[in-house]
N, C-alpha and C positions, 0 to 999 in steps of 0.2 A: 672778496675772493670766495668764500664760505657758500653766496648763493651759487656758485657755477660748480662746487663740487656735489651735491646732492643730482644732479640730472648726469653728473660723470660717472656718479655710484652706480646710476639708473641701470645706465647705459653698458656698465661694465657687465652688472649683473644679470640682464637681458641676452647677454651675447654669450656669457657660462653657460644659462640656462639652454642657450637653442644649443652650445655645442654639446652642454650633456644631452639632451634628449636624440641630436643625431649622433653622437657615440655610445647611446647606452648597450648593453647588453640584451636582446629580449630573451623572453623567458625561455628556458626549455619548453621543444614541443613533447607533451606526456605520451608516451611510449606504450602500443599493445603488451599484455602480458600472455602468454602463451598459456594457453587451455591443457587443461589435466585432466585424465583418466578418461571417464566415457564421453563427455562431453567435448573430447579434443578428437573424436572418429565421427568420420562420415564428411560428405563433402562445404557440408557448410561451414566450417572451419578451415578449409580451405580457400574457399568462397572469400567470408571474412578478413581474411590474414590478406588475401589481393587485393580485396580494396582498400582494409586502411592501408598497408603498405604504401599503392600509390597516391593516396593524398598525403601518406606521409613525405612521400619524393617530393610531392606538390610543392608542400611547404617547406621542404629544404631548397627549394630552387626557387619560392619565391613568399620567403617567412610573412607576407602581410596578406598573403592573398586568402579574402576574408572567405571565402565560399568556399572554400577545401577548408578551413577551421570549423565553419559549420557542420558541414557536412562530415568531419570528424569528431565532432561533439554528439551528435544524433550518432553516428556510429558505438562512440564509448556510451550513451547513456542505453541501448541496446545489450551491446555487451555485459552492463552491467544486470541487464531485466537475466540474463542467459548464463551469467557463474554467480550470480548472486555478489558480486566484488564490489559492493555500491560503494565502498570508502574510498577505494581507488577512483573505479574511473565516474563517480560523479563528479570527486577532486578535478580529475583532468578535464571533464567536458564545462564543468563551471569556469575553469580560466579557460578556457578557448572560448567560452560564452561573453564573459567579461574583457578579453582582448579584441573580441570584435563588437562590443557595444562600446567600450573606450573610445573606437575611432570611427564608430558608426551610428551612432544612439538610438538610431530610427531602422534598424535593420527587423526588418518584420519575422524574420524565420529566425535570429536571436534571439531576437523577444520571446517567441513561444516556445524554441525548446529551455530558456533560463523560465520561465514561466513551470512548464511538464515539468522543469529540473528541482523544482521548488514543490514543487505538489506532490512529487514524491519523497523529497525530503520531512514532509508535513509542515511545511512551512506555506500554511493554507492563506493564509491576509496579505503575503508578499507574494504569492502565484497568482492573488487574485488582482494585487494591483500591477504586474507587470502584462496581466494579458488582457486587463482593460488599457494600456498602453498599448496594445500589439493588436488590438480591434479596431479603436478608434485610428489606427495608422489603411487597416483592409478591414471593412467590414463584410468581406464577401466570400471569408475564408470558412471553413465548415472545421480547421480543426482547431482554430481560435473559440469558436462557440465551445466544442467541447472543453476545450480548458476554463471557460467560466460557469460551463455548469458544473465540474468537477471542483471548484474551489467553492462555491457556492453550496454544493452539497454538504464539504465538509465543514463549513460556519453554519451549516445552519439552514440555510437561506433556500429553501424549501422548493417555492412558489418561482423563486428568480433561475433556480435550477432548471426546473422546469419550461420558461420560456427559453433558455438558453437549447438546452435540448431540442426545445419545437425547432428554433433557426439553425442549428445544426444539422437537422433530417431533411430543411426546407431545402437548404444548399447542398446538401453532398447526404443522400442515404448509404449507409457500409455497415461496414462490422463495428467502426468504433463510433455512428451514431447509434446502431440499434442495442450497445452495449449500454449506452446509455439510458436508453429509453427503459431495458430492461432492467439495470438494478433502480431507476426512479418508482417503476410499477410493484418493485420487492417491497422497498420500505416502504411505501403506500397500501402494500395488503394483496396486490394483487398476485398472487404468487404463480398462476397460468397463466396470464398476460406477462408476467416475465421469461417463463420458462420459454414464452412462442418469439418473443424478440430475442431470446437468447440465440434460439434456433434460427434465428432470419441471420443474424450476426455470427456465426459459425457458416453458413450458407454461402456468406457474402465473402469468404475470406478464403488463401488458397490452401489447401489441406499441406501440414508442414510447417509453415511458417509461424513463429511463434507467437504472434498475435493471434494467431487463428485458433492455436491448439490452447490461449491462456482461456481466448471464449469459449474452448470445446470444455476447460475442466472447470471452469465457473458455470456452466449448463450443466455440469455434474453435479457441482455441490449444491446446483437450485432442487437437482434431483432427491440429493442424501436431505435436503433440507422440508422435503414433502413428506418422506418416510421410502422412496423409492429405489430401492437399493440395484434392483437389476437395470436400469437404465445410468442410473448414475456408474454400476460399472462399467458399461459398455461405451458411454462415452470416455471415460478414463481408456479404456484398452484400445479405444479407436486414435486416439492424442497418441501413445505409446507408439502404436503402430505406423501413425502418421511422421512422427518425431521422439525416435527412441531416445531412451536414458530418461522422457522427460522429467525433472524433479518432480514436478506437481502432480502428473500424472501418478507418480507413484504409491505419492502420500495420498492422493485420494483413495487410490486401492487400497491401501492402509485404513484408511477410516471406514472403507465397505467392510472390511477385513473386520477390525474392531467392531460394529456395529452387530457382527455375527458369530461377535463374543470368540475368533479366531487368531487369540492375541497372539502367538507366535511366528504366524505367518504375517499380519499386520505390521509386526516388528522391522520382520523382514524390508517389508518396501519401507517403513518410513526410515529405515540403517540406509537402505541405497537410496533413497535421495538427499538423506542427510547429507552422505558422503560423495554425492555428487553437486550441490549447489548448498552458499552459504545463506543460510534462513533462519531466523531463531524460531520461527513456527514447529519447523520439524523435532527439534529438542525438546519444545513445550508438548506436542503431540507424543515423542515418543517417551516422556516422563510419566505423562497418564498409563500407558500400554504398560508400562513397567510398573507401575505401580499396580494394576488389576493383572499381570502378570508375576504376582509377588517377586519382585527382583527390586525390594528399598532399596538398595544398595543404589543401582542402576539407574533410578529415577531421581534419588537425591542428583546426585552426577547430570542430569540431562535439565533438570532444574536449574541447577548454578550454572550450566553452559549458556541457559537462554537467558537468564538473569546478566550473565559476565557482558553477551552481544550487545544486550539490548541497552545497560548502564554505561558500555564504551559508546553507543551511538548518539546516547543523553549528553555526555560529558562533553563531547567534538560539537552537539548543535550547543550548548552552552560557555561554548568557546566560540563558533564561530557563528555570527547572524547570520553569514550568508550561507554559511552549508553547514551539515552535521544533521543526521533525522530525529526529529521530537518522536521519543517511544515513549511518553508517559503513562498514555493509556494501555499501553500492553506491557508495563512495567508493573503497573499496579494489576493488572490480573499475575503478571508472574509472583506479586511479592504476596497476592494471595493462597497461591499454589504454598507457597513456603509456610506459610502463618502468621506472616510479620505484618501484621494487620494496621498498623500506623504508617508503615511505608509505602504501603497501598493507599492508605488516606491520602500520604501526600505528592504523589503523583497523582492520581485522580484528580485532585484538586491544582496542579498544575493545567492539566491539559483542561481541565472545567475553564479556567480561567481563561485561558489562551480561545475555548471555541464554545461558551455556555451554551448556545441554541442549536447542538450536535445532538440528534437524539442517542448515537451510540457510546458519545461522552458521560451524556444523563445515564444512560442506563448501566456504565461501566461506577458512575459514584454511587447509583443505587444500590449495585449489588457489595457494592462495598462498606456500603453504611447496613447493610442487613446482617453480613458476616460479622459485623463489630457490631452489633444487636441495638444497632440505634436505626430504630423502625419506623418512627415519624419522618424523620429524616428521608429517608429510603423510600419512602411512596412518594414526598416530593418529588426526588428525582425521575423516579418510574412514572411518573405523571406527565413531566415536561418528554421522556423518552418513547412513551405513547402516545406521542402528537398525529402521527401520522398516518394512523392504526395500522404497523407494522403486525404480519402473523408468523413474523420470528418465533419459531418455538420457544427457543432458548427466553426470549424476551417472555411468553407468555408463561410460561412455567415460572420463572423469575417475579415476574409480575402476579401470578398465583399466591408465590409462598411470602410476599410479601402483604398482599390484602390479608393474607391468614391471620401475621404476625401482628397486624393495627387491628385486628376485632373486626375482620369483613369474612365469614370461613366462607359463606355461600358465593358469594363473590371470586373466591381466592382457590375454591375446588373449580367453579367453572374454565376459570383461566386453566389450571392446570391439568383438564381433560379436553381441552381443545387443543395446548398444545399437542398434548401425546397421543390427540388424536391425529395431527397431522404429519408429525414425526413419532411414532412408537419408538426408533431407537435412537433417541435424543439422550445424550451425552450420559453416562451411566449414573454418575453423584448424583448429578443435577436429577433425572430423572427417579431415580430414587427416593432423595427427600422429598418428591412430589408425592408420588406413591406412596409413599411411608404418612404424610397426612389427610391424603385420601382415605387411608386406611382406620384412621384414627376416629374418622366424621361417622 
């Protein structure tokens, strides 16, 4: 009797199974949240609000239907570029992403926004294997390329960035292949050859739209980053003009503003874009301002704000693999800002681990093994970070005061008069203790 009950078990359990899965529950579809203050005027937030609306009807009238889930995933992860609300709706476009790879595994346009969804979470090794998954499905897509040169860039991986980028221009020339091209030509040295792909990629895109206006104020800060402040305004005022309120746009006024030792007014815009989109950069920025506008008080406060964002985004990616954003590296500059010079150790040395062959990782433990006055150490780094021969100021001044500090002065005043030749108004400390051993020679 014994043998005919084990295939009765079977059988029983097979037939619970199909009836829970055709009476389960699905998930709640995640819900627009309604835009505030400036960013909730003007008509593309009406715009917005229509169309997910109606793929939200989509999906109440027909909850599987995978291509309105997509197409509502790419909506929220936009959304999210546009209040800064990445906790939210990265949340809701990840499970819409993952309820249509559940029942589609091979769905090409899932792949690459869970792919972008991942790259912007920093979650750089799992972006780069789901959109080598999402290639080898079309390899004839141009913004599959750019997602493997953007994962590729941030491990590391130089040379494979690069090829990824050429078949990205090959297939589709735009805004977000020549964005590409331009920041590959930055960290390589070429800093005119960025600024003129910068400029093809603003060209290529329509005035307004917020891809277009993120490459007008990344053309700005290639600007602030040559020493150029009157063009780097004017692309900022032209973003503005293009797409008011814009956050970014603002704070880069901010830093023209700052750069011309104008700290009250600089305050000003980086207060309204604080207060217009969530970004821990802007707290980090405006804690400096506050501090060279003696207001400690003020800066302490803007310090713990970006430290508080940036340790709730650590905590969620270390609770959840698949979502939550790795901030180590800009954790460890915040716990610099503060003083807690171990805590910066060991983040650094998180995100070292997670992407060794980053030159912005390398150069994020260099400067951190300099500030904790372990200097052998600190050229390592700055070594593996000048692979590329980046003419990052910031990098070469950094890279200056650290030849000084291992017994190279000649070496280490060269670097840090090229910097400040190419940026004179390079970041105030920073340029200071450069100057300050110039001074000394």
């Amino acid at each position: 009797m014994r043998k005919y009950l084990y295939p009765s078990l079977i059988l029983l359990f097979l037939a619970l199974g199909v009836t829970i899965y055709l009476t389960r529950t699905p998930d709640p579809v995640p819900q627009l949240r309604a835009r505030r203050g400036d960013l909730a005027a003007g008509g593309e937030w009406v715009n917005t609000k229509a169309a997910i609306e109606g793929l939200l009807a989509n999906l109440r009238a027909k909850p599987d239907d995978t291509k309105s889930k997509v197409l509502l995933a790419q909506a929220y992860m936009q959304e999210a570029r546009v209040t800064g609300d990445h906790p939210y709706y990265d949340t809701a476009a990840m499970q819409l992403l993952n309820e249509v790879l559940r029942d589609e595994p091979e769905n090409f346009e899932a792949l690459c926004c869970k792919a972008s969804l991942s790259l912007t979470q920093h979650h750089f090794s799992e972006g780069l294997a789901i959109a080598e998954k999402a290639v080898a499905l079309n390899p004839n897509n141009a913004f599959v390329y750019g997602l493997l040169c953007d994962a590729n860039v941030e491990l590391g991986r130089y040379e494979e960035a690069i090829k990824m980028a050429d078949k990205m221009n090959a297939v589709r020339p735009d805004l977000r292949s020549y964005s590409r091209v331009s920041y590959l030509r930055e960290i390589h040295g070429d800093l005119p050859g960025a600024i003129e792909a910068m400029q093809m990629a603003v060209q290529a895109g329509y005035a307004g739209l917020e891809q277009t206006e993120w490459a007008r104020i990344t053309l700005g800060h290639l600007y602030e980053t040559t020493g150029d402040l009157t063009n780097a305004e004017q692309a900022y005022r032209m973003a503005l003009t293009a797409r008011p309120y814009y956050a970014y746009a603002l704070a880069g006024l901010g830093r023209v503003e700052q750069a011309r030792s104008n700290y009250p007014e600089a305050i000003k815009y980086l207060e309204q874009a604080r207060n217009t989109v969530k970004d821990y950069t802007f707290a980090e920025e405006l804690a400096t301002l506050y501090q060279l506008n003696n207001q400690p008080a003020e800066a302490r406060k803007m310090k713990a704000e970006a430290i508080g964002m940036l340790a709730s985004d650590a905590n969620a990616a270390d609770e959840n693999e698949d979502l939550g954003h790795y901030a180590d590296r800009e954790l460890a500059y915040a716990y610099l800002e503060t003083g807690e010079l171990d805590k910066a150790l060991e983040h650094a040395k998180i995100e070292y681990d997670r992407r060794p062959d980053n030159i912005d990782v390398n150069e994020t433990l260099a400067w951190v093994s300099y500030k904790r006055g372990e200097y052998p150490a600190a050229a390592t780094y700055m070594k593996a970070a000048r692979r590329t021969n980046s003419r990052s100021p910031v990098l070469l001044c950094r890279a200056g005061l650290i030849a000084s500090k291992n017994g190279n002065p000649t070496e280490g005043q060269a670097l840090i008069k090229q910097a400040l030749a190419i940026n004179p108004y390079l970041s105030l400390d920073l340029a200071e203790e450069g100057r300050q051993l110039l001074a000394t020679r």
